[in-house]
Short mmCIF file of the C-alpha atoms (twelve columns), coordinates in Angstrom:
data_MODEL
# 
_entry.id   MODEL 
# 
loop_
_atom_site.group_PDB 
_atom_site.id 
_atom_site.type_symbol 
_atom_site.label_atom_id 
_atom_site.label_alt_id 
_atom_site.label_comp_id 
_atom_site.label_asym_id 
_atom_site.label_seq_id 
_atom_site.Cartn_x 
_atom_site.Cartn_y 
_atom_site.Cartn_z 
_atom_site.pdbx_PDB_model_num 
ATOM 1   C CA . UNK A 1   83.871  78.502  98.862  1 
ATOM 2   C CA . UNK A 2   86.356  80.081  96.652  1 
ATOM 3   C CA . UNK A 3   89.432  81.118  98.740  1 
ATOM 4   C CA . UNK A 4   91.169  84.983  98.306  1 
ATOM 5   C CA . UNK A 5   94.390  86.106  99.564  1 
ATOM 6   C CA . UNK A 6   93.114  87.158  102.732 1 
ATOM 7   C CA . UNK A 7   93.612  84.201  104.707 1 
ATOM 8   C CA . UNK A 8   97.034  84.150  103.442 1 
ATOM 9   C CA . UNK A 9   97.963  87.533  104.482 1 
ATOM 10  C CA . UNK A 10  96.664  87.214  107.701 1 
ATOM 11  C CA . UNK A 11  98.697  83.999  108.393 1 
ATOM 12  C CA . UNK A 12  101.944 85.802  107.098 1 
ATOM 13  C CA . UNK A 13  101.491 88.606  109.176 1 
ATOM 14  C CA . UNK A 14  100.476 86.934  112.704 1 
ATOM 15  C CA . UNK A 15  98.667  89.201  114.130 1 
ATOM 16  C CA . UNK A 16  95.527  89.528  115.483 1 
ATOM 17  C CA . UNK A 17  94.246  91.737  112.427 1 
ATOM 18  C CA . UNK A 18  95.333  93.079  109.312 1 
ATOM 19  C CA . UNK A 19  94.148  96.260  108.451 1 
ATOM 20  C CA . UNK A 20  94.334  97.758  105.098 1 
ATOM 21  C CA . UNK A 21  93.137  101.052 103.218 1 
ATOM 22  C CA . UNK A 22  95.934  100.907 100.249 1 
ATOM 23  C CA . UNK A 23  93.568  100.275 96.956  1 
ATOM 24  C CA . UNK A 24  96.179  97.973  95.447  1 
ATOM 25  C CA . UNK A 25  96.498  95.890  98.165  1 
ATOM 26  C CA . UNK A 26  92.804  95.856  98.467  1 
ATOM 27  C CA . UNK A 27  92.768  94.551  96.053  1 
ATOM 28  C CA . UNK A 28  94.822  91.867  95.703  1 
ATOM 29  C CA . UNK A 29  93.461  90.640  99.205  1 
ATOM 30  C CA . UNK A 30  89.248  90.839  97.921  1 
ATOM 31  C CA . UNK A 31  89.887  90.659  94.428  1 
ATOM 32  C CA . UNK A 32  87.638  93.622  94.188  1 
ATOM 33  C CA . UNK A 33  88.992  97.541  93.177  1 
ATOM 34  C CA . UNK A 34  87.415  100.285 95.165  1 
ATOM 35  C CA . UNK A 35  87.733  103.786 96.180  1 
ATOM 36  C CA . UNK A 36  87.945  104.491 99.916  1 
ATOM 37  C CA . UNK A 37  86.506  101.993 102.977 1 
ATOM 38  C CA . UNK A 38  88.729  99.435  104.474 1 
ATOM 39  C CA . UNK A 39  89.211  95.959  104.641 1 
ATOM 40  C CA . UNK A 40  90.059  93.773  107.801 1 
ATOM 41  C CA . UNK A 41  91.328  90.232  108.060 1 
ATOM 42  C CA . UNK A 42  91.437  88.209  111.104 1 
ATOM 43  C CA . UNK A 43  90.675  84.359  112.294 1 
ATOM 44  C CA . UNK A 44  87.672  84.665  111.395 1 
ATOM 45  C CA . UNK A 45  88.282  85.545  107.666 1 
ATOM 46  C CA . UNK A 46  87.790  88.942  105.731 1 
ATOM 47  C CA . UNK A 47  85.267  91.592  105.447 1 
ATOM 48  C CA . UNK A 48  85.127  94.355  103.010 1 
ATOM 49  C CA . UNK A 49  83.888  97.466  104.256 1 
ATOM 50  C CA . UNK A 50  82.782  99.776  101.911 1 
ATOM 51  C CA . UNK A 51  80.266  102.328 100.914 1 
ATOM 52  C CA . UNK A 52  76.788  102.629 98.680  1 
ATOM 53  C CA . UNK A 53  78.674  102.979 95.426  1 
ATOM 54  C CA . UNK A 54  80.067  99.590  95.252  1 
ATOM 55  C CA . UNK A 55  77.925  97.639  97.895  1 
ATOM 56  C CA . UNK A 56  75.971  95.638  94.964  1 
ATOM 57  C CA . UNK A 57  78.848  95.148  92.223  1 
ATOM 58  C CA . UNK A 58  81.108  93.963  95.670  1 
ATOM 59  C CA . UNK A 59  78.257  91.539  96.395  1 
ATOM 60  C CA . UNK A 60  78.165  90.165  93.045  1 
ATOM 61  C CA . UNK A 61  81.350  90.064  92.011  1 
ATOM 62  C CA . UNK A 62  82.198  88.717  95.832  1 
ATOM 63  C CA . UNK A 63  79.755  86.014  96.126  1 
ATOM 64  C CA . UNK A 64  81.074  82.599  96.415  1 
ATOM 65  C CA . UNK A 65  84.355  84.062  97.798  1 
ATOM 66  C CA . UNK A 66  85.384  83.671  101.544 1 
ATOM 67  C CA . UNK A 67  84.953  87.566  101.485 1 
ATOM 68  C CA . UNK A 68  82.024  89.451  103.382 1 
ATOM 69  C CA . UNK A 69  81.049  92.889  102.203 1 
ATOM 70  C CA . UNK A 70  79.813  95.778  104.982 1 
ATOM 71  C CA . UNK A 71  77.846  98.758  104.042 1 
ATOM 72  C CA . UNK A 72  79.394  101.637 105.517 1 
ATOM 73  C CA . UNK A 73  78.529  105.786 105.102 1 
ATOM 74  C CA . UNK A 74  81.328  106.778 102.991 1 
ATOM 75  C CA . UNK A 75  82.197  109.928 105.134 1 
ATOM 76  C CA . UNK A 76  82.032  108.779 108.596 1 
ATOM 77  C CA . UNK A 77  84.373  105.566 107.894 1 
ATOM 78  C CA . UNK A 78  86.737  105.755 110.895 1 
ATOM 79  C CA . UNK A 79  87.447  101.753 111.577 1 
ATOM 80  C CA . UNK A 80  88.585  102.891 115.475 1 
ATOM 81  C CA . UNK A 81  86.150  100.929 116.876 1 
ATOM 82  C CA . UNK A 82  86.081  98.022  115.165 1 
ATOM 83  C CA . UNK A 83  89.994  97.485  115.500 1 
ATOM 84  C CA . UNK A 84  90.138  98.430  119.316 1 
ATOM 85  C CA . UNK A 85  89.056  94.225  119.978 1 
ATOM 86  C CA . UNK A 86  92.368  93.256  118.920 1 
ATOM 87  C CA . UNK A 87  95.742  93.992  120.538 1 
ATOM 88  C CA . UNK A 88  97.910  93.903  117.455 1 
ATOM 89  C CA . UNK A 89  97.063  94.896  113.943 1 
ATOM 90  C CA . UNK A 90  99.258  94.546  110.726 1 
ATOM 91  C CA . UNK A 91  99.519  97.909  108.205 1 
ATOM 92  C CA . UNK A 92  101.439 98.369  105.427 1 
ATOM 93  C CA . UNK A 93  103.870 100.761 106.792 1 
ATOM 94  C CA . UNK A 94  105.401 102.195 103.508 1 
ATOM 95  C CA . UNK A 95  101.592 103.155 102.177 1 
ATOM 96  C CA . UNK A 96  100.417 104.320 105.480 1 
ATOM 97  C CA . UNK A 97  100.404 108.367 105.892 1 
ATOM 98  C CA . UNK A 98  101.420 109.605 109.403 1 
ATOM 99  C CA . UNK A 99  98.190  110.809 110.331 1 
ATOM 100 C CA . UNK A 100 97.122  107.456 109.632 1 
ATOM 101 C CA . UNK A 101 99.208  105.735 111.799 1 
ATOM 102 C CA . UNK A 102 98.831  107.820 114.808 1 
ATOM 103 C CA . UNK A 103 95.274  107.442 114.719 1 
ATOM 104 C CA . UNK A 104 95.820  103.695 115.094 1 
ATOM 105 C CA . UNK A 105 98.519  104.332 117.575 1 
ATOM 106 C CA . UNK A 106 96.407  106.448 120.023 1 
ATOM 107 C CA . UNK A 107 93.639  103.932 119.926 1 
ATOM 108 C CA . UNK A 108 96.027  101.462 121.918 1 
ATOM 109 C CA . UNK A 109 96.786  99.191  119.282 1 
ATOM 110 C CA . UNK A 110 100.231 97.356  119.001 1 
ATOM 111 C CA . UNK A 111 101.481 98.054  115.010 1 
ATOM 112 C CA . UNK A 112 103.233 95.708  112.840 1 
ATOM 113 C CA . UNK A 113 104.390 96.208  109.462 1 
ATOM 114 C CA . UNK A 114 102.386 94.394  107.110 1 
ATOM 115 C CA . UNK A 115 104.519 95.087  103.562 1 
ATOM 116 C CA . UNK A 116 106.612 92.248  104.073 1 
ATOM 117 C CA . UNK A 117 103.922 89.629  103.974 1 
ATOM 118 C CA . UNK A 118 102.005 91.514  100.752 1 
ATOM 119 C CA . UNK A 119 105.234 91.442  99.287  1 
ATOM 120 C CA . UNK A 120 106.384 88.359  99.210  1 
ATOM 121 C CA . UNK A 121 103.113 86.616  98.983  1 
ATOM 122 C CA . UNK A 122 102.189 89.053  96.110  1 
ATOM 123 C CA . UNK A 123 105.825 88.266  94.173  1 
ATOM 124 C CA . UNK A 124 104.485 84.624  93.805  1 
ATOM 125 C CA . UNK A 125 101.622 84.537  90.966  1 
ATOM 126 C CA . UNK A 126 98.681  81.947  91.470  1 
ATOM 127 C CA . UNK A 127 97.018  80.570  88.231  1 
ATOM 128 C CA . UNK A 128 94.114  83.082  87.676  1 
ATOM 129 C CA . UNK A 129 96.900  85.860  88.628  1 
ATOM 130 C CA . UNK A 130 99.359  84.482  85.713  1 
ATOM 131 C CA . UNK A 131 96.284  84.028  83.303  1 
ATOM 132 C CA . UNK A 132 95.065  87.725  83.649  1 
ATOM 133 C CA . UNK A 133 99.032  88.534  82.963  1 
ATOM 134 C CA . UNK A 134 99.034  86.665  79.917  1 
ATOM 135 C CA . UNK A 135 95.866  88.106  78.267  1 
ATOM 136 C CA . UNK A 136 97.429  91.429  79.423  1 
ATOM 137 C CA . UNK A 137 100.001 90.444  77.334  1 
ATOM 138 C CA . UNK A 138 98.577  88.789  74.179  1 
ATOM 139 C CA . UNK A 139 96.185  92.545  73.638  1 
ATOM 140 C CA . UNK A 140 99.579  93.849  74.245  1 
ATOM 141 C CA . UNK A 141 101.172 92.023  71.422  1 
ATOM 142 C CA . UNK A 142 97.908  92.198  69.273  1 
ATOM 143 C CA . UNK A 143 97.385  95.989  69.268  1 
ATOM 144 C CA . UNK A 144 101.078 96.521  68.395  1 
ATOM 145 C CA . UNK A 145 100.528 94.168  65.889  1 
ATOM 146 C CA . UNK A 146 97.305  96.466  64.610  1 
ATOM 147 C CA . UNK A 147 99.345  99.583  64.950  1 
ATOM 148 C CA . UNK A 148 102.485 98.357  62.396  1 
ATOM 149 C CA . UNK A 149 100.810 98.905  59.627  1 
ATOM 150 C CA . UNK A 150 98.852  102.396 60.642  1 
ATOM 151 C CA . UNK A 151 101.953 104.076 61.278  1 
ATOM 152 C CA . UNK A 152 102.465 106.978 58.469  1 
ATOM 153 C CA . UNK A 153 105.622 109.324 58.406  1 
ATOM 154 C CA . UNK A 154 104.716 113.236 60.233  1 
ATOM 155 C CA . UNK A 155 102.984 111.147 62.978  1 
ATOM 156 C CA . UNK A 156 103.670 112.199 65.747  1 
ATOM 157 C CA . UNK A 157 104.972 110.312 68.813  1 
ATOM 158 C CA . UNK A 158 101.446 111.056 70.610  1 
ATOM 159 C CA . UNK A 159 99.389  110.185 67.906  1 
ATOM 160 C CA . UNK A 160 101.527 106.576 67.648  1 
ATOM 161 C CA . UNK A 161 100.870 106.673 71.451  1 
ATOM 162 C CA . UNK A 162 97.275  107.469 71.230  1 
ATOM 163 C CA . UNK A 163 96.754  104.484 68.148  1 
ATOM 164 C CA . UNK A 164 98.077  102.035 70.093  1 
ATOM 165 C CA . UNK A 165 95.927  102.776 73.269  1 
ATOM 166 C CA . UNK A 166 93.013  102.652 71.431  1 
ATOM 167 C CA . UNK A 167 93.846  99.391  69.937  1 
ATOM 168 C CA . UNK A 168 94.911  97.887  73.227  1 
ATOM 169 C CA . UNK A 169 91.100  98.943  74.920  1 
ATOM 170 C CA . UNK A 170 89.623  98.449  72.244  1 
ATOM 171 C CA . UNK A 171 91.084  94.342  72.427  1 
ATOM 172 C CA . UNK A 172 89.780  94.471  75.977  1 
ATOM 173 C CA . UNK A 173 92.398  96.421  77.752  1 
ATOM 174 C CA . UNK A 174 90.948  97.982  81.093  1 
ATOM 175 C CA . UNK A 175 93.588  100.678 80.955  1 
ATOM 176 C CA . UNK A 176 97.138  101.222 80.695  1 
ATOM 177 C CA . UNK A 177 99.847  99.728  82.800  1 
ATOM 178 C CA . UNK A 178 101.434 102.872 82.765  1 
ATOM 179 C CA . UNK A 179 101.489 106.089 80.311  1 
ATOM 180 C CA . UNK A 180 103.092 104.708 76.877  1 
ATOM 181 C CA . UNK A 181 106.863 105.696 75.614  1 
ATOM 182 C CA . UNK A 182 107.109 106.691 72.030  1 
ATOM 183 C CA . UNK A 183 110.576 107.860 71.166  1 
ATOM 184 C CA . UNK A 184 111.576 108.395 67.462  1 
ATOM 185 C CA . UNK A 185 115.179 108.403 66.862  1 
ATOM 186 C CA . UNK A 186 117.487 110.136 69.131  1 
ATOM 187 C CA . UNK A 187 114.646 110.444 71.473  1 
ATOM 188 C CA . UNK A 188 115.030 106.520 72.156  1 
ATOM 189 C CA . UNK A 189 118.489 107.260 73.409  1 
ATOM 190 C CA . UNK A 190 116.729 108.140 76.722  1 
ATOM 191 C CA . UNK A 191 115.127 105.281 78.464  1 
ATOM 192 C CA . UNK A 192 111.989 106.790 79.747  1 
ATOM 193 C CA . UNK A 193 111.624 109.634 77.196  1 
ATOM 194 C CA . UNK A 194 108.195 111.603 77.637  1 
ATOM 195 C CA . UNK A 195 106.081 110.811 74.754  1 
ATOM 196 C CA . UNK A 196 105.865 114.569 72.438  1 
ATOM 197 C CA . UNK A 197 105.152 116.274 69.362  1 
ATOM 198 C CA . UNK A 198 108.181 115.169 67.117  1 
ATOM 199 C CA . UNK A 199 107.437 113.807 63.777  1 
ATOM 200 C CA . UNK A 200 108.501 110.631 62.025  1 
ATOM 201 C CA . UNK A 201 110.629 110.667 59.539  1 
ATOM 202 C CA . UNK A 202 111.941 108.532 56.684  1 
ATOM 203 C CA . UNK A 203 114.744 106.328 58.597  1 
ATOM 204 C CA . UNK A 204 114.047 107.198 61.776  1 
ATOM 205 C CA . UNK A 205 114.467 104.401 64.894  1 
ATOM 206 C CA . UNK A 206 110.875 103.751 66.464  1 
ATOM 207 C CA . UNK A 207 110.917 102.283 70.341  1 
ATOM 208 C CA . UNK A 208 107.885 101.708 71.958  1 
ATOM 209 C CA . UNK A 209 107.500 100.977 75.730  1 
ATOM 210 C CA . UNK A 210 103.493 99.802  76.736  1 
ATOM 211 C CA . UNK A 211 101.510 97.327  78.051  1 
ATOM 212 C CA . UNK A 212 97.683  96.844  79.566  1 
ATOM 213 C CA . UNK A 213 95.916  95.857  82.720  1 
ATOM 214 C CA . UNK A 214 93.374  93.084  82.368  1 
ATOM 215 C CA . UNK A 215 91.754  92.166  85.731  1 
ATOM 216 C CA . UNK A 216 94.266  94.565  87.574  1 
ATOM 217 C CA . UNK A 217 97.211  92.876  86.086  1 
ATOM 218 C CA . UNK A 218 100.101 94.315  83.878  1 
ATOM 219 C CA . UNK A 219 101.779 93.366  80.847  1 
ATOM 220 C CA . UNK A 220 105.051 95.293  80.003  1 
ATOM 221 C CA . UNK A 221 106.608 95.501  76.483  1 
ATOM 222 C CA . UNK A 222 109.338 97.354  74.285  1 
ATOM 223 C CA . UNK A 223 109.986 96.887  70.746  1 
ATOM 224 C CA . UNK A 224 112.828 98.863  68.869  1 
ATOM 225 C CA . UNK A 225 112.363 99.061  65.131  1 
ATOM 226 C CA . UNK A 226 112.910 101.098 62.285  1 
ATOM 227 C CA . UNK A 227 111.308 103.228 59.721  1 
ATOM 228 C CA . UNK A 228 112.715 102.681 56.415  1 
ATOM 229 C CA . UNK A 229 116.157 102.228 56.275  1 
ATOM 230 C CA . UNK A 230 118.276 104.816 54.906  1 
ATOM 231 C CA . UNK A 231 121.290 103.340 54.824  1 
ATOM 232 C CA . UNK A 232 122.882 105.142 58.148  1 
ATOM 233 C CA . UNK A 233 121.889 102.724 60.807  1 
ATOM 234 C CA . UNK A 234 125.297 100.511 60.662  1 
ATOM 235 C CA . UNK A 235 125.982 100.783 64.064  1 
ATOM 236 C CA . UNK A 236 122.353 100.992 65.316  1 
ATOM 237 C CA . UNK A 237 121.945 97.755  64.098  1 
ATOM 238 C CA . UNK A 238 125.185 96.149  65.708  1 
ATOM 239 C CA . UNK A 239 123.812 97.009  68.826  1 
ATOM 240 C CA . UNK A 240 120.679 95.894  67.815  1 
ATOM 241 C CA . UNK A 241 122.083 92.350  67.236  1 
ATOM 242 C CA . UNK A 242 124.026 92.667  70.811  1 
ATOM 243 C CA . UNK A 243 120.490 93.302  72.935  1 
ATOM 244 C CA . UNK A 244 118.975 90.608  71.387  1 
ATOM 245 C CA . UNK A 245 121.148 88.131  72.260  1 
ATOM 246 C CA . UNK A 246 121.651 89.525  75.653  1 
ATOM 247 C CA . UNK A 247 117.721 89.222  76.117  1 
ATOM 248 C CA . UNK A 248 117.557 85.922  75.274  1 
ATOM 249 C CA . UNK A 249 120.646 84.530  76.993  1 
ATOM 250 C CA . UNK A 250 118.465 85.746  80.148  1 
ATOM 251 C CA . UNK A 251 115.538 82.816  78.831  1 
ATOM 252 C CA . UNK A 252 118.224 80.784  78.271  1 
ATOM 253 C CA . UNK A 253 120.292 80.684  81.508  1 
ATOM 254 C CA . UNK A 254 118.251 82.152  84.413  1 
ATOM 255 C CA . UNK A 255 116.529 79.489  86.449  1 
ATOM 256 C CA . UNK A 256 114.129 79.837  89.693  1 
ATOM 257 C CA . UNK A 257 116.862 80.216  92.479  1 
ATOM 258 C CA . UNK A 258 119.027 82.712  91.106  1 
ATOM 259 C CA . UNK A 259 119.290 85.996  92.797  1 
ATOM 260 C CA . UNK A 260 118.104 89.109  91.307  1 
ATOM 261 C CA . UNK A 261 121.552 90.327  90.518  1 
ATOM 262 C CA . UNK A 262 122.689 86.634  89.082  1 
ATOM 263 C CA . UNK A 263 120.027 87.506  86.523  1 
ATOM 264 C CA . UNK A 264 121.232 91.037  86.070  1 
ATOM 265 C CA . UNK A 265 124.629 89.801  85.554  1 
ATOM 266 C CA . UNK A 266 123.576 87.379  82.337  1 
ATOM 267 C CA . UNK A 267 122.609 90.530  79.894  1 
ATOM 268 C CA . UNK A 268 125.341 92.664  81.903  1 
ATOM 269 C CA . UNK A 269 128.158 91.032  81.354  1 
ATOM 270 C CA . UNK A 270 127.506 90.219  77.458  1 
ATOM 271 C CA . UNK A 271 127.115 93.323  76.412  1 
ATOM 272 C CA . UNK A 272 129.965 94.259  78.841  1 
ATOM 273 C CA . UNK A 273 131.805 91.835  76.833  1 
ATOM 274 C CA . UNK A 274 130.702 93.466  73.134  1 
ATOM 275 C CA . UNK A 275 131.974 96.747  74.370  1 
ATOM 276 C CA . UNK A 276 128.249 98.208  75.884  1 
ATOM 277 C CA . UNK A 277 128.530 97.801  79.382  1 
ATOM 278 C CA . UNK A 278 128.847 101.685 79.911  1 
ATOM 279 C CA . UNK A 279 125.523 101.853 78.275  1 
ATOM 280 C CA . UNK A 280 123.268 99.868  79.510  1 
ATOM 281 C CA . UNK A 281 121.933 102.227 82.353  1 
ATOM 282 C CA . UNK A 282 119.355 100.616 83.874  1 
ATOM 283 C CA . UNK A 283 118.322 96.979  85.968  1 
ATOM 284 C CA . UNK A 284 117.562 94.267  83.429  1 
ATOM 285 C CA . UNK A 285 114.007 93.863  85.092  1 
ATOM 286 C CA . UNK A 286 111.317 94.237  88.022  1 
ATOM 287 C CA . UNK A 287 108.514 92.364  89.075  1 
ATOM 288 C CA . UNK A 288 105.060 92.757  87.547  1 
ATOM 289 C CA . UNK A 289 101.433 92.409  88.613  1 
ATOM 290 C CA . UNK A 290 99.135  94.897  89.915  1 
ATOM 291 C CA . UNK A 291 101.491 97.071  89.946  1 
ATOM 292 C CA . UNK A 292 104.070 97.879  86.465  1 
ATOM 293 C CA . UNK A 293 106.956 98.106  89.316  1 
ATOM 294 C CA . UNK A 294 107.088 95.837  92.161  1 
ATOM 295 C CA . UNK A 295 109.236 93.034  93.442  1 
ATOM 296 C CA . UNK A 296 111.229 91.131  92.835  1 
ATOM 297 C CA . UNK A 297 113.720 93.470  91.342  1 
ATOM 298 C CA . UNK A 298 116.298 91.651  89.012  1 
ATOM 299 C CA . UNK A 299 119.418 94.426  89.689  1 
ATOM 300 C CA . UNK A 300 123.151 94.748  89.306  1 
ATOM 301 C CA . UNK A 301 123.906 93.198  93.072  1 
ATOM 302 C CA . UNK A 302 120.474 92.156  93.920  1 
ATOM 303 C CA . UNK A 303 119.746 89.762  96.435  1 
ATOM 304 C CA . UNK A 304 116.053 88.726  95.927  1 
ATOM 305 C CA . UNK A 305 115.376 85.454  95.284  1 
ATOM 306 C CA . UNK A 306 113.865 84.183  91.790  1 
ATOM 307 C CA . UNK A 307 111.144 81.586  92.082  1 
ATOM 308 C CA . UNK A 308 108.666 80.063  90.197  1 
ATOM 309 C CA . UNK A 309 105.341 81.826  89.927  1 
ATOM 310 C CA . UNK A 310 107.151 85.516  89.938  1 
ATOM 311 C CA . UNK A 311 106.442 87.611  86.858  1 
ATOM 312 C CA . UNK A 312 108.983 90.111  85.546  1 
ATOM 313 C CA . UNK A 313 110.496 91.828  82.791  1 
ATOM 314 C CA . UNK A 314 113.223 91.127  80.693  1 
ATOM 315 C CA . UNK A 315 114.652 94.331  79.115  1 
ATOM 316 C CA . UNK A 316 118.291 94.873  77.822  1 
ATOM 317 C CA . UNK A 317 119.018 98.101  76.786  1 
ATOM 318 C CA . UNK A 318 121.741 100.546 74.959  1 
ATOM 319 C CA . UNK A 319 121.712 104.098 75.113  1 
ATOM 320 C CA . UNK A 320 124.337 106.338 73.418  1 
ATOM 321 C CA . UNK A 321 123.050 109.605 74.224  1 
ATOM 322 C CA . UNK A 322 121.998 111.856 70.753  1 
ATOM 323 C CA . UNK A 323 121.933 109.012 68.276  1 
ATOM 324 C CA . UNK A 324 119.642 106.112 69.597  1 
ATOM 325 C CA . UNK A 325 118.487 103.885 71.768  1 
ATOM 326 C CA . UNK A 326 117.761 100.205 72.335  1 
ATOM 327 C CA . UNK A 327 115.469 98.276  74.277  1 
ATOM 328 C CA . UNK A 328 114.048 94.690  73.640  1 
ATOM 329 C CA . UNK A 329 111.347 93.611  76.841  1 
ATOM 330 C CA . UNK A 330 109.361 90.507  77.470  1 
ATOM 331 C CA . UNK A 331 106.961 90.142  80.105  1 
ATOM 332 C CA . UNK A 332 108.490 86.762  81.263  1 
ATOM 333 C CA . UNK A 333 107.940 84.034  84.770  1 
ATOM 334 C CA . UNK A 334 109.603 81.527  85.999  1 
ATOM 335 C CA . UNK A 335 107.564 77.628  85.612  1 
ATOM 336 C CA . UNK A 336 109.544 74.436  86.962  1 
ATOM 337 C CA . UNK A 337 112.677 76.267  86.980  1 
ATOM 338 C CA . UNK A 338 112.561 77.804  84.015  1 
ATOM 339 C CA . UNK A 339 111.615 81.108  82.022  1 
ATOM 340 C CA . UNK A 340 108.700 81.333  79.871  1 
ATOM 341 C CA . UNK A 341 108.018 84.164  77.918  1 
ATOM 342 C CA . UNK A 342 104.431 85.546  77.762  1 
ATOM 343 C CA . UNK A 343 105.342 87.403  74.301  1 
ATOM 344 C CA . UNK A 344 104.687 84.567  71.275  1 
ATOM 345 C CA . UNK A 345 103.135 86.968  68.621  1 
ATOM 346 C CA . UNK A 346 105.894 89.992  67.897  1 
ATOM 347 C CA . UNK A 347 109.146 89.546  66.338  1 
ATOM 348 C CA . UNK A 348 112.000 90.475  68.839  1 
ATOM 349 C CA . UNK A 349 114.594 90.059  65.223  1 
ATOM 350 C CA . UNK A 350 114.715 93.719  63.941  1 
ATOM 351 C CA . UNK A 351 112.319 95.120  62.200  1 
ATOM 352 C CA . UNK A 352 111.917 97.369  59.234  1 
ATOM 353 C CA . UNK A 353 108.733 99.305  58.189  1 
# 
């Protein structure tokens, strides 16, 4: 019988049950997205409890797995009774509304917080988890690949946006990790600029911030480049040459045991060093999986722990507010100590249309 992460929540939580309701966790402990219903894990394993919509897909996709699946009506789903045979139940405080929890509460059950367990058991990547990531990434890397050469100048940054979605699903993508940054020149200057109307022009920077879910799992990627080169981007491309090497002095030199901040601290303190330091404005990286933020977080001062199976990002940046912006990001893990980039088919060296 193939074995899901319900067993191994349950154990990390010790108690008698762990409830869950949170889709994303869901999730990760059936392998199996739906909307609404439940799932409960105990000693004697997991069951799925769910409604008419997904009954048969759950069964399929389910079979073989240590998972059962329970037909439930979808509007009268209240799991009181089922949870009252066990004196203490695990939830996910942080994604559990009030109401929620005093439900639970007033049926005489003895709450404990869940999170901790999903989060560090999700933070470590098995091998179907970090294969999912990596075709995530490689559609990620091939529709940006497809869009180079589609880009015209009076795009706008939606239409650039909307090129490069369509490329990604179109390579397999399920969706988007998250909605796409397109920022042409001055707009790059801020980090998480909402994608608009403005048009390309002749000389303009280009960043791009995306990425794609395949199987539930995210790939994240930035690439700064240029459009033509007009002769004006001196500077722009000294900094350039400074995020690049801090982004790959954090492959070099971070290694599974580092803290979170230790990593932080690699990119920080070079471009600290080449006179930056007051502009790079944001944590070199966060974890990545079903979700496009989650831990670890790699921070100034962190204290997480870096080991090997975690997936984050690595993403230097440089912003000087109304000229430009720069931000180089891999998708990268940690294997036998080490980083290894999922990114092998874009050029991180700067690049001009």
């Amino acid at each position: 019988m193939i074995e899901t992460n319900g067993k191994k929540i349950f154990d990390a939580v010790g108690a008698d049950a762990v409830f869950t309701t949170c889709e994303y966790l869901k999730r990760y402990v059936t392998g199996f997205l739906t909307e609404g219903g439940f799932v409960i894990s105990d000693q004697d394993g997991t069951t799925m409890y769910t409604d008419a919509r997904y009954t048969e897909a759950a069964e399929k996709r389910l079979a073989g797995t240590e998972v059962r699946v329970a037909e439930m009506d979808r509007f009268e789903n209240s799991p009181t009774a089922l949870l009252r045979k066990y004196k203490t139940v695990g939830i996910p405080f942080e994604v559990t509304t009030y109401p929620e929890y005093k439900k639970l509460e007033e049926a005489g059950l003895t709450l404990v917080d869940s999170m901790p367990a999903f989060r560090e058991c999700m933070s470590v990547k098995n091998g179907s988890e970090l294969a999912a990531i990596a075709r995530a990434c490689d559609i990620a890397e091939e529709g940006f690949l497809k869009l180079l050469p589609e880009i015209r100048e009076g795009m706008t940054e939606t239409e650039v946006a909307a090129l490069l979605e369509y490329n990604m699903r179109m390579l397999g993508a399920y969706s988007v990790s998250f909605d796409t940054i397109v920022a042409f020149g001055a707009h790059a200057a801020v980090p998480h600029h909402e994608t608009g109307d403005a048009k390309l022009k002749f000389g303009d920077e280009i960043l791009i911030d995306f990425g794609c879910k395949v199987d539930g799992y995210c790939s994240d990627i930035t690439r700064t480049f240029l459009f033509g080169d007009d002769g004006k981007h001196a500077e722009f491309k000294k900094a350039y040459a400074a995020v690049l090497t801090a982004h790959e002095l954090v492959k070099e030199k971070l290694a599974a045991g580092m803290t979170g901040g230790d990593g932080d601290a690699i990119a920080r303190d070079y471009l600290t060093a080449q006179g930056y330091g007051n502009y790079f404005t944001h944590s070199l990286g966060h974890g990545i999986g079903l979700n496009i933020h989650e831990f670890p977080f790699v921070r100034r001062g962190g204290k997480d722990i870096l080991k090997n199976g975690m997936v984050f990002s690595d993403e230097p940046g440089v912003y000087l507010a109304g000229e430009y912006g720069i931000r180089i990001e891999d998708t990268i893990t940690l294997s036998d100590g080490k980083v290894k980039s999922f990114m092998h088919k874009t050029d991180r060296n700067l690049v001009i249309l």
